[in-house]
mmCIF file as gemmi writes it, N, C-alpha and C atoms, coordinates in Angstrom:
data_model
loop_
_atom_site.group_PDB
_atom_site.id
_atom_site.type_symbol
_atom_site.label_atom_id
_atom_site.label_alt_id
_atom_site.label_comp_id
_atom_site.label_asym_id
_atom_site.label_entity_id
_atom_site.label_seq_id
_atom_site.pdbx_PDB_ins_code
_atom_site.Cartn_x
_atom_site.Cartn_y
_atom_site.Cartn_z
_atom_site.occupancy
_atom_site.B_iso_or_equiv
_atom_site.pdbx_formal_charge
_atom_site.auth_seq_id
_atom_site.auth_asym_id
_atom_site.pdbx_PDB_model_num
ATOM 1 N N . UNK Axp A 1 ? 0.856 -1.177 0 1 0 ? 1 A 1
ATOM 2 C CA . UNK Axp A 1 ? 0 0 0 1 0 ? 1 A 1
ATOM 3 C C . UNK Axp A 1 ? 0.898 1.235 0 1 0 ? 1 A 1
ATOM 4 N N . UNK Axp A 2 ? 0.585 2.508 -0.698 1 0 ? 2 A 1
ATOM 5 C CA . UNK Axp A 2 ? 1.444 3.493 -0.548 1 0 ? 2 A 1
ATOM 6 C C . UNK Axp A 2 ? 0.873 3.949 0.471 1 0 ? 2 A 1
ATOM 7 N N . UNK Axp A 3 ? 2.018 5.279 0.648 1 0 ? 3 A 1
ATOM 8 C CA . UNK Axp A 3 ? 1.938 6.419 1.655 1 0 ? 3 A 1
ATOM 9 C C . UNK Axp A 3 ? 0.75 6.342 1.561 1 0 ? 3 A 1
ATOM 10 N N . UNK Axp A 4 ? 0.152 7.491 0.025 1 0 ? 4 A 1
ATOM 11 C CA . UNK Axp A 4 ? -0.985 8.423 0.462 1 0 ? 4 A 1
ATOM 12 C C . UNK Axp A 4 ? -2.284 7.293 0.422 1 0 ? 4 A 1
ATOM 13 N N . UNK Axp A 5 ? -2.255 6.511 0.078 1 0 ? 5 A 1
ATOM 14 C CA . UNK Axp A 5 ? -3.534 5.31 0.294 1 0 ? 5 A 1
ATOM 15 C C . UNK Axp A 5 ? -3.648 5.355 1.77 1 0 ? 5 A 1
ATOM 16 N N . UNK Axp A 6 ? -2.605 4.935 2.251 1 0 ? 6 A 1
ATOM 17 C CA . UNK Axp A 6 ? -1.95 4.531 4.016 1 0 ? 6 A 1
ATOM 18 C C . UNK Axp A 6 ? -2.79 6.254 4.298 1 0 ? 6 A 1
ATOM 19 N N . UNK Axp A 7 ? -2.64 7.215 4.151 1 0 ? 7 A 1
ATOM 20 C CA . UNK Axp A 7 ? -2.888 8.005 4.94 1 0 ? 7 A 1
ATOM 21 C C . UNK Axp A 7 ? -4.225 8.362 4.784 1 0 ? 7 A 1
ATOM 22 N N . UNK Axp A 8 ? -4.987 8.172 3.293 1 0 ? 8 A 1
ATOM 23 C CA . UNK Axp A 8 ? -6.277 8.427 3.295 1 0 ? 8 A 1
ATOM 24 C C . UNK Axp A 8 ? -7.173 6.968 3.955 1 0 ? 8 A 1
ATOM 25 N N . UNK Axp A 9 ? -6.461 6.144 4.466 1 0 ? 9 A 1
ATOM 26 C CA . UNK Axp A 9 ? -7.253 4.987 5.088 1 0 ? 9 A 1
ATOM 27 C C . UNK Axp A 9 ? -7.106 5.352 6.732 1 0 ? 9 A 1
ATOM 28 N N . UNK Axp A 10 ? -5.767 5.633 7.063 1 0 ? 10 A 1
ATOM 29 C CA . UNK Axp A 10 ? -5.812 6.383 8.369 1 0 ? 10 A 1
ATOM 30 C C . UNK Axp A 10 ? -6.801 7.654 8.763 1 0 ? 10 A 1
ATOM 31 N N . UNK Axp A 11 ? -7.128 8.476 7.903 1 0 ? 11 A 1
ATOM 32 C CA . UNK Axp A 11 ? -8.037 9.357 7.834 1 0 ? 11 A 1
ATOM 33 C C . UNK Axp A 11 ? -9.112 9 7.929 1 0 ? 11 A 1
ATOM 34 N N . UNK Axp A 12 ? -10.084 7.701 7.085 1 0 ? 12 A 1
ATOM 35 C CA . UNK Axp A 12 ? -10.835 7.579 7.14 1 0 ? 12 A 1
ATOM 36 C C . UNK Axp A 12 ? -11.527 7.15 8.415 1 0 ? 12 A 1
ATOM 37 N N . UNK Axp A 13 ? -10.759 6.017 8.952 1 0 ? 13 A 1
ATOM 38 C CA . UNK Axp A 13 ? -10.594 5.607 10.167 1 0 ? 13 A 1
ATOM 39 C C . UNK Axp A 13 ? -10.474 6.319 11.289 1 0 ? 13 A 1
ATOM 40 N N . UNK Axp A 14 ? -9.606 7.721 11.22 1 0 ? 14 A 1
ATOM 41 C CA . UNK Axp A 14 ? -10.135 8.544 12.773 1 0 ? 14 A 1
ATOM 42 C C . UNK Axp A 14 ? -11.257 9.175 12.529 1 0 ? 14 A 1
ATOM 43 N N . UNK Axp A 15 ? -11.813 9.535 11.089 1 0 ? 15 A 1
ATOM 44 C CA . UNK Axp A 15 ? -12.995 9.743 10.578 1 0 ? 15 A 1
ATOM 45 C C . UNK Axp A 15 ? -14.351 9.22 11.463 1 0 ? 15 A 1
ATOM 46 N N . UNK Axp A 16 ? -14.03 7.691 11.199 1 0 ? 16 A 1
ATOM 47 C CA . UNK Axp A 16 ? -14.716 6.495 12.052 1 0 ? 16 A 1
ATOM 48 C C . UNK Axp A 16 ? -15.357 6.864 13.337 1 0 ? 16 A 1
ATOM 49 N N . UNK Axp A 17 ? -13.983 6.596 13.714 1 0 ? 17 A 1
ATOM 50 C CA . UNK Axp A 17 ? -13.757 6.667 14.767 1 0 ? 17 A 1
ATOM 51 C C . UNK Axp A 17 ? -14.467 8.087 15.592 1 0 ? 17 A 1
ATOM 52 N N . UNK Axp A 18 ? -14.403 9.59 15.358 1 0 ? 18 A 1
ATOM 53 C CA . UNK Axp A 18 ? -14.728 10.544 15.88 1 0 ? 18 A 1
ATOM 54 C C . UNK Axp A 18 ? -16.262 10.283 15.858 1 0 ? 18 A 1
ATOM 55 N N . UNK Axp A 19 ? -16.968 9.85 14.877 1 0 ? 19 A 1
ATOM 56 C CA . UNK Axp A 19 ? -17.692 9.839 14.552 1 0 ? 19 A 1
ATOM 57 C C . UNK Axp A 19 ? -18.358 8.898 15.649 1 0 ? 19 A 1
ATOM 58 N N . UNK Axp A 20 ? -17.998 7.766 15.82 1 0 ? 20 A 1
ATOM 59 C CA . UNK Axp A 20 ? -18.386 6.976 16.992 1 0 ? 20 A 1
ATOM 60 C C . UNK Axp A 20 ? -18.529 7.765 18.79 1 0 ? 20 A 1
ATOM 61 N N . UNK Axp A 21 ? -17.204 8.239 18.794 1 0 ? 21 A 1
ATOM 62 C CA . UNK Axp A 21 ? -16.972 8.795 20.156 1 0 ? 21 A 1
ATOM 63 C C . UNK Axp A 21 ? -18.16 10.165 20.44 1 0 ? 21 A 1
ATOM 64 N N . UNK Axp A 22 ? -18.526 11.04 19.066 1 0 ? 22 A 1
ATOM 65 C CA . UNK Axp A 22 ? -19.333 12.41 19.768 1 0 ? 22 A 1
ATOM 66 C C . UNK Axp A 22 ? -20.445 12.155 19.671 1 0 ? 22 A 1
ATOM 67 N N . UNK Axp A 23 ? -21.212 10.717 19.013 1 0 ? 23 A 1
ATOM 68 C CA . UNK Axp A 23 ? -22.454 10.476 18.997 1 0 ? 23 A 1
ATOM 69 C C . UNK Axp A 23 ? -23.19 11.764 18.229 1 0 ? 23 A 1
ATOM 70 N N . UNK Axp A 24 ? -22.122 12.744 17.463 1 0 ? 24 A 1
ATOM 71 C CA . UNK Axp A 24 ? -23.381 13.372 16.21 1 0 ? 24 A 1
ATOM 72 C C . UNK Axp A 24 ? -24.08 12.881 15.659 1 0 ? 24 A 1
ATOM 73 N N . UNK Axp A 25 ? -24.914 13.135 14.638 1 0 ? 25 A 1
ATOM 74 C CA . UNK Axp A 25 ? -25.948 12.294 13.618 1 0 ? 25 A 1
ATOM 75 C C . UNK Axp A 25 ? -24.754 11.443 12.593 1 0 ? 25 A 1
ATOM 76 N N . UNK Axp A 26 ? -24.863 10.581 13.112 1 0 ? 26 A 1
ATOM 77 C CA . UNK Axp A 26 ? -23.657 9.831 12.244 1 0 ? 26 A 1
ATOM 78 C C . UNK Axp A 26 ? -24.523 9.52 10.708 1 0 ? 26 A 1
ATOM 79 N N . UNK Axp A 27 ? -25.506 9.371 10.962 1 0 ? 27 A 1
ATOM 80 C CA . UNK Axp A 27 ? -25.794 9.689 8.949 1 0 ? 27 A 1
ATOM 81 C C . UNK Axp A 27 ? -25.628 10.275 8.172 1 0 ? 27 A 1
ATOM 82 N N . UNK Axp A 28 ? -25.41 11.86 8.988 1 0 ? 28 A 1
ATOM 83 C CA . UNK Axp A 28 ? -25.44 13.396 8.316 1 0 ? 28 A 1
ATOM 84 C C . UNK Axp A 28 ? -23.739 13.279 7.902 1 0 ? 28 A 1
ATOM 85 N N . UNK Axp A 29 ? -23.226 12.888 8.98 1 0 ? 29 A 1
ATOM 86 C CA . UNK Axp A 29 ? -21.785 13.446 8.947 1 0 ? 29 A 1
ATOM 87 C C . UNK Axp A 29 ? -20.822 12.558 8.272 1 0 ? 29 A 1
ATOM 88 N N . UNK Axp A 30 ? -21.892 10.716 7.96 1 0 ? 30 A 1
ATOM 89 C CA . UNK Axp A 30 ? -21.139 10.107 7.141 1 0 ? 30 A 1
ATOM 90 C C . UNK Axp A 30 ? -21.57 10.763 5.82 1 0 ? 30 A 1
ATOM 91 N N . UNK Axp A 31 ? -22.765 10.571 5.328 1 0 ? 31 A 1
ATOM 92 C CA . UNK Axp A 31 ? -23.323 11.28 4.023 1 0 ? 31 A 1
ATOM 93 C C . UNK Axp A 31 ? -22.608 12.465 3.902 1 0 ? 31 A 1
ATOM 94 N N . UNK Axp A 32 ? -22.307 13.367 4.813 1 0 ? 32 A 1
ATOM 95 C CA . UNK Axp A 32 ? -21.081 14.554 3.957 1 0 ? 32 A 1
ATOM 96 C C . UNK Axp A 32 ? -19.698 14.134 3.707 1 0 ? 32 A 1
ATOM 97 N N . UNK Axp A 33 ? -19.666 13.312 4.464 1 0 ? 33 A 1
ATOM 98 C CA . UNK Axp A 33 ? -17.81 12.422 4.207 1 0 ? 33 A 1
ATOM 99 C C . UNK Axp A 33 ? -17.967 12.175 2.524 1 0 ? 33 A 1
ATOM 100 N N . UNK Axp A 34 ? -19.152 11.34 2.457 1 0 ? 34 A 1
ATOM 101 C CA . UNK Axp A 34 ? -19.333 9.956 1.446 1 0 ? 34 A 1
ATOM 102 C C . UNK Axp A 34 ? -19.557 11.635 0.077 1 0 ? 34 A 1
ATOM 103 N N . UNK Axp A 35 ? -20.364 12.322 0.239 1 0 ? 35 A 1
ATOM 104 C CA . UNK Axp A 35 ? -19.938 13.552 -0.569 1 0 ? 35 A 1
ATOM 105 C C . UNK Axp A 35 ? -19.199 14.103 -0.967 1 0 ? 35 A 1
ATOM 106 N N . UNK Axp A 36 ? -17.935 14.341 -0.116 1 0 ? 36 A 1
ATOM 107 C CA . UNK Axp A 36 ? -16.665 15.193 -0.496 1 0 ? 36 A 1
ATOM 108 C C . UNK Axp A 36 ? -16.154 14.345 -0.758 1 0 ? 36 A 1
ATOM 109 N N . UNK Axp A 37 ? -15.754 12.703 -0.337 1 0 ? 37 A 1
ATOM 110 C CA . UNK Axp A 37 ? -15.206 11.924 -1.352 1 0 ? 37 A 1
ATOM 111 C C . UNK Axp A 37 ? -15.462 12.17 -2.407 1 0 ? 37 A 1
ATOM 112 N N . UNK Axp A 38 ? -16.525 11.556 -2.878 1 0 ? 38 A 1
ATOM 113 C CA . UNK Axp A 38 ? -17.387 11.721 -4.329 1 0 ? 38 A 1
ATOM 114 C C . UNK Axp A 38 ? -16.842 12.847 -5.443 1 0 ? 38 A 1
ATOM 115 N N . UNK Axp A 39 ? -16.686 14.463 -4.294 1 0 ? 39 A 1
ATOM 116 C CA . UNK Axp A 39 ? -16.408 15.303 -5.335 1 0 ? 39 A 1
ATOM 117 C C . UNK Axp A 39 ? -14.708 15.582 -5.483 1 0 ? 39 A 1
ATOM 118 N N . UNK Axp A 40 ? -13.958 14.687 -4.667 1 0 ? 40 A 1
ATOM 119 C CA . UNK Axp A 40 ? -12.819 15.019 -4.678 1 0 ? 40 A 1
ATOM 120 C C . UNK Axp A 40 ? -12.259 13.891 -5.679 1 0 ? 40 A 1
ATOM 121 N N . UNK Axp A 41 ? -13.185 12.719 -6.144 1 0 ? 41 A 1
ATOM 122 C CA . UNK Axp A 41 ? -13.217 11.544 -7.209 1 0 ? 41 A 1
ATOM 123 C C . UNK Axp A 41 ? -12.572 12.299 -8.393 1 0 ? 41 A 1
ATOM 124 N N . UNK Axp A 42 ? -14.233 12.78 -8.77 1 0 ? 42 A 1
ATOM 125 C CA . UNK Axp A 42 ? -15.36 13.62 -9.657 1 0 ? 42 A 1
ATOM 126 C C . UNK Axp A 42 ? -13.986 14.615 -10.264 1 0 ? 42 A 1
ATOM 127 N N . UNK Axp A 43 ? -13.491 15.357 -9.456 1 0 ? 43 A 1
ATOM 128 C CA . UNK Axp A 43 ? -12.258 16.48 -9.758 1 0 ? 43 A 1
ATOM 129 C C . UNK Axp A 43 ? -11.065 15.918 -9.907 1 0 ? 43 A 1
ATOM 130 N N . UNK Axp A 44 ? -10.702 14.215 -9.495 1 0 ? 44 A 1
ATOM 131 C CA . UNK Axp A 44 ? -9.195 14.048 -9.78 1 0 ? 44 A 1
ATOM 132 C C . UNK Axp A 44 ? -9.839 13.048 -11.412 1 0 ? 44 A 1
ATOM 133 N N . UNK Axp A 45 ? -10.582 13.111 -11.923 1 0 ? 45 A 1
ATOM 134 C CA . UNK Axp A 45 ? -10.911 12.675 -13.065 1 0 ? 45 A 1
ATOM 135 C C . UNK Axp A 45 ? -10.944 13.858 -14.172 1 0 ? 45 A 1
ATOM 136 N N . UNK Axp A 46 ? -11.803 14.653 -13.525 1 0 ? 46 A 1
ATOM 137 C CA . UNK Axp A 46 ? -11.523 15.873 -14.559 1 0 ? 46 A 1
ATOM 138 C C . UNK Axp A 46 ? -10.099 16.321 -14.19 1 0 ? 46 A 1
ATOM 139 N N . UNK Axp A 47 ? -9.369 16.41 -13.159 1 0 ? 47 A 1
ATOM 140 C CA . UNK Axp A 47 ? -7.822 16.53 -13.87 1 0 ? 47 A 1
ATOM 141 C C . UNK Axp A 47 ? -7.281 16.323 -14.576 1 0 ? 47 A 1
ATOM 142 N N . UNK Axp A 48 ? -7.785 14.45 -14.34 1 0 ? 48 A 1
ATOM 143 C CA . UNK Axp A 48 ? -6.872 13.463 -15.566 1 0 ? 48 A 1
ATOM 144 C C . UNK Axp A 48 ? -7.25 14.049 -16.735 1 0 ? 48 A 1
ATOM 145 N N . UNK Axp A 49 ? -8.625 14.188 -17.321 1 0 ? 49 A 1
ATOM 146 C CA . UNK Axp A 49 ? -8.722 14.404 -18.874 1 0 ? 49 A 1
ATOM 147 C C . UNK Axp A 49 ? -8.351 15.843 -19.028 1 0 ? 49 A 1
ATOM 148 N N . UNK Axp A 50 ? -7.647 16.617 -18.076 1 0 ? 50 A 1
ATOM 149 C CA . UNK Axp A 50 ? -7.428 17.704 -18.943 1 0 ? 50 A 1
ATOM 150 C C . UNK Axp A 50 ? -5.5 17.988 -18.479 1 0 ? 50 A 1
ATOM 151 N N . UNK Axp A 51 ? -4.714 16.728 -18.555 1 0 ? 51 A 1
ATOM 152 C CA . UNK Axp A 51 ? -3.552 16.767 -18.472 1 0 ? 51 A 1
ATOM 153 C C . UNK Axp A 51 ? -3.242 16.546 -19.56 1 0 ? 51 A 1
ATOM 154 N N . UNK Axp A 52 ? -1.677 16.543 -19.946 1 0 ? 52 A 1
ATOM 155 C CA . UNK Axp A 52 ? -1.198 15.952 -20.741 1 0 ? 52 A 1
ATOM 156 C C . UNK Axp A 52 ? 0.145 15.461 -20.987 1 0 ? 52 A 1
ATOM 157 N N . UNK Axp A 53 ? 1.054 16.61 -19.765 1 0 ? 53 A 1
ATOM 158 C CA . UNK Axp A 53 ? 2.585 15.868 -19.28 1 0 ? 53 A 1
ATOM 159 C C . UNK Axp A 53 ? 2.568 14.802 -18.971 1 0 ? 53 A 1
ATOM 160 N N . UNK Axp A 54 ? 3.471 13.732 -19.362 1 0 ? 54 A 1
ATOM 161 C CA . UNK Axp A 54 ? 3.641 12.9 -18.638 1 0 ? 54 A 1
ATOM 162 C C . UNK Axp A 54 ? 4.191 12.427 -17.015 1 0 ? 54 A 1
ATOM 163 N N . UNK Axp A 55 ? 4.515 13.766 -16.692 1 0 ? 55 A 1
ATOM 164 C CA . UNK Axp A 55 ? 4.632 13.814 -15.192 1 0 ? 55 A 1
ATOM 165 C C . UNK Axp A 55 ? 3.132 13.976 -14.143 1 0 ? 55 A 1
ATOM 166 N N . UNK Axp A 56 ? 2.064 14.968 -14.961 1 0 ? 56 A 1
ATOM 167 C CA . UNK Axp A 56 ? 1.075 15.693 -14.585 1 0 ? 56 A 1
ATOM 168 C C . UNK Axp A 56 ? 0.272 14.049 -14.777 1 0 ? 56 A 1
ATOM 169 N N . UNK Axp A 57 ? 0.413 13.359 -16.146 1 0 ? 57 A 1
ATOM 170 C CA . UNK Axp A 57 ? -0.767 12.413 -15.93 1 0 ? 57 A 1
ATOM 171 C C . UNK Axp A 57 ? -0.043 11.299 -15.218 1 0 ? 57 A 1
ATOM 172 N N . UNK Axp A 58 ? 1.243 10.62 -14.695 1 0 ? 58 A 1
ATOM 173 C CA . UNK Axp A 58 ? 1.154 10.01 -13.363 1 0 ? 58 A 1
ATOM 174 C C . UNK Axp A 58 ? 0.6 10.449 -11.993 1 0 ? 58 A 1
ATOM 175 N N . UNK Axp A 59 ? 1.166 11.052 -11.857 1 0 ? 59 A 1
ATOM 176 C CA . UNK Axp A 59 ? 0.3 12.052 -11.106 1 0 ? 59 A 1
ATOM 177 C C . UNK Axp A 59 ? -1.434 12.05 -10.654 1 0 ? 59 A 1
ATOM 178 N N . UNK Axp A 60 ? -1.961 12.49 -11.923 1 0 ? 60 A 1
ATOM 179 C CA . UNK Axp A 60 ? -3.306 12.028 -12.109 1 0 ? 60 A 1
ATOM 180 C C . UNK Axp A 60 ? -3.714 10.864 -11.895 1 0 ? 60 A 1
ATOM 181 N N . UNK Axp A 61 ? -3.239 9.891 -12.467 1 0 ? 61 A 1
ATOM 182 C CA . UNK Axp A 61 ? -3.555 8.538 -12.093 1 0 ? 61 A 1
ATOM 183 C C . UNK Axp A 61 ? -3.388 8.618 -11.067 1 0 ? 61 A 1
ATOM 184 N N . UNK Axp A 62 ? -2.234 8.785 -10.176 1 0 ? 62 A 1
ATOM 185 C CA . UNK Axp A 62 ? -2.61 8.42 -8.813 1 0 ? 62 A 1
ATOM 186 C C . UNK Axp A 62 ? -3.288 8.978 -7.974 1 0 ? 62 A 1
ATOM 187 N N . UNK Axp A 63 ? -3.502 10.125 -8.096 1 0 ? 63 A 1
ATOM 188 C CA . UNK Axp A 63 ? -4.283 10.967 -7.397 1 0 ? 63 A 1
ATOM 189 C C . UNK Axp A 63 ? -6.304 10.41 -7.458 1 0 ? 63 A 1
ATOM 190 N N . UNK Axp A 64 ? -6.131 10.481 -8.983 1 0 ? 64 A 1
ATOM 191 C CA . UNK Axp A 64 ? -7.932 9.241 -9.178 1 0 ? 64 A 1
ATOM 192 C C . UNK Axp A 64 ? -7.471 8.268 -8.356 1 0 ? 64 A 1
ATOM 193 N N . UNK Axp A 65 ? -6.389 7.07 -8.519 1 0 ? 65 A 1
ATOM 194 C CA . UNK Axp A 65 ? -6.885 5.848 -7.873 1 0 ? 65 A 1
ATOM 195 C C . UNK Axp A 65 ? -6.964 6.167 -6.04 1 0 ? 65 A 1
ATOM 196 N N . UNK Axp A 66 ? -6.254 7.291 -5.904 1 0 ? 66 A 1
ATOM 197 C CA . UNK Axp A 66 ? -6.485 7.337 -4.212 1 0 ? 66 A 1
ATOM 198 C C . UNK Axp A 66 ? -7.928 7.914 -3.756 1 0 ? 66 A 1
ATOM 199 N N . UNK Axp A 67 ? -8.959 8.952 -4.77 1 0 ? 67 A 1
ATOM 200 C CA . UNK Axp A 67 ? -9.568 9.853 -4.125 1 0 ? 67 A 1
ATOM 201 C C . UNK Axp A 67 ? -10.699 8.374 -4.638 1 0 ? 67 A 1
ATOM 202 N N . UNK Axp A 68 ? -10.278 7.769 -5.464 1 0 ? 68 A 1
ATOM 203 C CA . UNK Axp A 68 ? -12.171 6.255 -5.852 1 0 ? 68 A 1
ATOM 204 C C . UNK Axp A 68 ? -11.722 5.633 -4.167 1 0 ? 68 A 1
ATOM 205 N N . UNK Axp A 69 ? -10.294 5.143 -4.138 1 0 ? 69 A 1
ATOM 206 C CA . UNK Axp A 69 ? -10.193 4.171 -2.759 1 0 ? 69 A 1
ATOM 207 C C . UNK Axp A 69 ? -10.861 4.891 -1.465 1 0 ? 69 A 1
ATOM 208 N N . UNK Axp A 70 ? -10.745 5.742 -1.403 1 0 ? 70 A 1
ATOM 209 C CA . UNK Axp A 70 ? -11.142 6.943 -0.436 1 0 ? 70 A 1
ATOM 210 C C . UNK Axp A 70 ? -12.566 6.651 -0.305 1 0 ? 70 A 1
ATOM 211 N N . UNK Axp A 71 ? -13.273 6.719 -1.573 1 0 ? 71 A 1
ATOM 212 C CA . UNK Axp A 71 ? -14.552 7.187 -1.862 1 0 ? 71 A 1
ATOM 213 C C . UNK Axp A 71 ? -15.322 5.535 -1.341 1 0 ? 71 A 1
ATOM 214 N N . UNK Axp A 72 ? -14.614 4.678 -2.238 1 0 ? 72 A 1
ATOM 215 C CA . UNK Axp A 72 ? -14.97 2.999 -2.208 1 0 ? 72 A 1
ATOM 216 C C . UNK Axp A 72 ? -15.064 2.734 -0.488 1 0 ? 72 A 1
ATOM 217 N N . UNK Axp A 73 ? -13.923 3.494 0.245 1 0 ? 73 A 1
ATOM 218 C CA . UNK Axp A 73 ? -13.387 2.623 1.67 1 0 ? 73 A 1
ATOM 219 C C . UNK Axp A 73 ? -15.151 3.547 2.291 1 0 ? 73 A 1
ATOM 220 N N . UNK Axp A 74 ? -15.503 4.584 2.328 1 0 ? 74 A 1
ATOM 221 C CA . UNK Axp A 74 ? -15.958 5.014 3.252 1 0 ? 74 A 1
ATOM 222 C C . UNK Axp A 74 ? -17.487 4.7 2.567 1 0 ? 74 A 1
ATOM 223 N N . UNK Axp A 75 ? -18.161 4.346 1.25 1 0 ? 75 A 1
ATOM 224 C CA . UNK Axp A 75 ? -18.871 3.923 1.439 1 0 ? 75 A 1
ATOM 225 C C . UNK Axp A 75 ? -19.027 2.26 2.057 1 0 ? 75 A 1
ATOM 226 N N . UNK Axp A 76 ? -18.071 1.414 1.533 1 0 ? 76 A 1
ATOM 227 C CA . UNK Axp A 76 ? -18.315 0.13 2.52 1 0 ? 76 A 1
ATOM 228 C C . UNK Axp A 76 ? -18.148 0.295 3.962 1 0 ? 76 A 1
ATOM 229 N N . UNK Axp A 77 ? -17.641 1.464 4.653 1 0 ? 77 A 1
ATOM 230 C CA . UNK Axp A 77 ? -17.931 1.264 6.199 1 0 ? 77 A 1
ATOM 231 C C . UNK Axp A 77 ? -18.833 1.974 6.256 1 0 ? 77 A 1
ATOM 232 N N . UNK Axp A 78 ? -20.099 2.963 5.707 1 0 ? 78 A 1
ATOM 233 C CA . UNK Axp A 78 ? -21.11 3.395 6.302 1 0 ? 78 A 1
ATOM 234 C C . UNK Axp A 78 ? -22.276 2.469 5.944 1 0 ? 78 A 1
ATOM 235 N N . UNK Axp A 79 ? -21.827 1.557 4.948 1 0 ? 79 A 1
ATOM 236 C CA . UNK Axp A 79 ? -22.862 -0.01 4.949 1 0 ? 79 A 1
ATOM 237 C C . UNK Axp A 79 ? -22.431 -0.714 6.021 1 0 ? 79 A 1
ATOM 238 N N . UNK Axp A 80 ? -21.39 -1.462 6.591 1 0 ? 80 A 1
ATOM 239 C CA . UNK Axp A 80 ? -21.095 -1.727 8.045 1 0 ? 80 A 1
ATOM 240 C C . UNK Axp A 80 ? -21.592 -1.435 8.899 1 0 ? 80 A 1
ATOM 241 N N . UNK Axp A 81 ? -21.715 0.21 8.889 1 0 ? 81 A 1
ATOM 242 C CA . UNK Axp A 81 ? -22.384 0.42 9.767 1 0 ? 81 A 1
ATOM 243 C C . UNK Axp A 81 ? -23.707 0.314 10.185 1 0 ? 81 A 1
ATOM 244 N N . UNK Axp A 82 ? -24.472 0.364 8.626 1 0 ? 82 A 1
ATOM 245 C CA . UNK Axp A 82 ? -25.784 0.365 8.872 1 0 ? 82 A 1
ATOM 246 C C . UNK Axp A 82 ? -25.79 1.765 8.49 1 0 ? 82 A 1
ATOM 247 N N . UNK Axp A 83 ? -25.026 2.902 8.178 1 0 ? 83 A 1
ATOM 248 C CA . UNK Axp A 83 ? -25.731 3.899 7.552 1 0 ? 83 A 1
ATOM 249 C C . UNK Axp A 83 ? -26.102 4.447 6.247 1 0 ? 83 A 1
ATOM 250 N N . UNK Axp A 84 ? -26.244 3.64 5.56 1 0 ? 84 A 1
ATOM 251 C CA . UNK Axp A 84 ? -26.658 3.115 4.053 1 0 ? 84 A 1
ATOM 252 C C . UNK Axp A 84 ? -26.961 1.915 3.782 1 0 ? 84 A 1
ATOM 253 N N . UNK Axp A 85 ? -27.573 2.255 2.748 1 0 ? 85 A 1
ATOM 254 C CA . UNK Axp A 85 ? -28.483 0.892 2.237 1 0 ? 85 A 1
ATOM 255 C C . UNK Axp A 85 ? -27.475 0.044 1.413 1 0 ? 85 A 1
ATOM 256 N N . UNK Axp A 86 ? -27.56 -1.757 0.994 1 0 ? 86 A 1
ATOM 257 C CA . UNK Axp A 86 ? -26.723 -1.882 0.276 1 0 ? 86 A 1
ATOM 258 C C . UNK Axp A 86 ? -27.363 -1.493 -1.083 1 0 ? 86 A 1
């Protein structure tokens, strides 16, 4: 696993985690997680198609495959949890 995978899974996880400990509306506050994933996807895709260095589109690629894993990890733990449907 790289760094930034390693760190957006650590993130997600104190994510989790806070989320457990303050007893907010954990639907609201996963559904805005599971959102800004989504749009931080959504934007490392439109990066990719509008690169064209070959430094800029490694780059891109990795930046998409971390912000889908991001997006993928935190919707399968708010089904775990029970705060989404499958």
């Amino acid at each position: 696993m790289s760094n930034n995978n390693l760190e957006k899974e650590i993130y997600a996880k104190e994510f989790l985690d806070s989320i457990r400990k303050t007893g907010e509306t954990d639907i609201e506050k996963m559904h805005k997680a599971i959102e800004e994933a989504k749009h931080e996807w959504e934007f490392a895709q439109s990066y990719f198609d509008s690169v064209s260095e070959p430094e800029l589109v490694e780059y891109a690629i990795y930046n998409q495959t971390a912000a889908q894993k991001k997006y993928e990890y935190l919707l399968r733990q708010a089904r775990e949890l029970k705060l989404l449907k499958k």
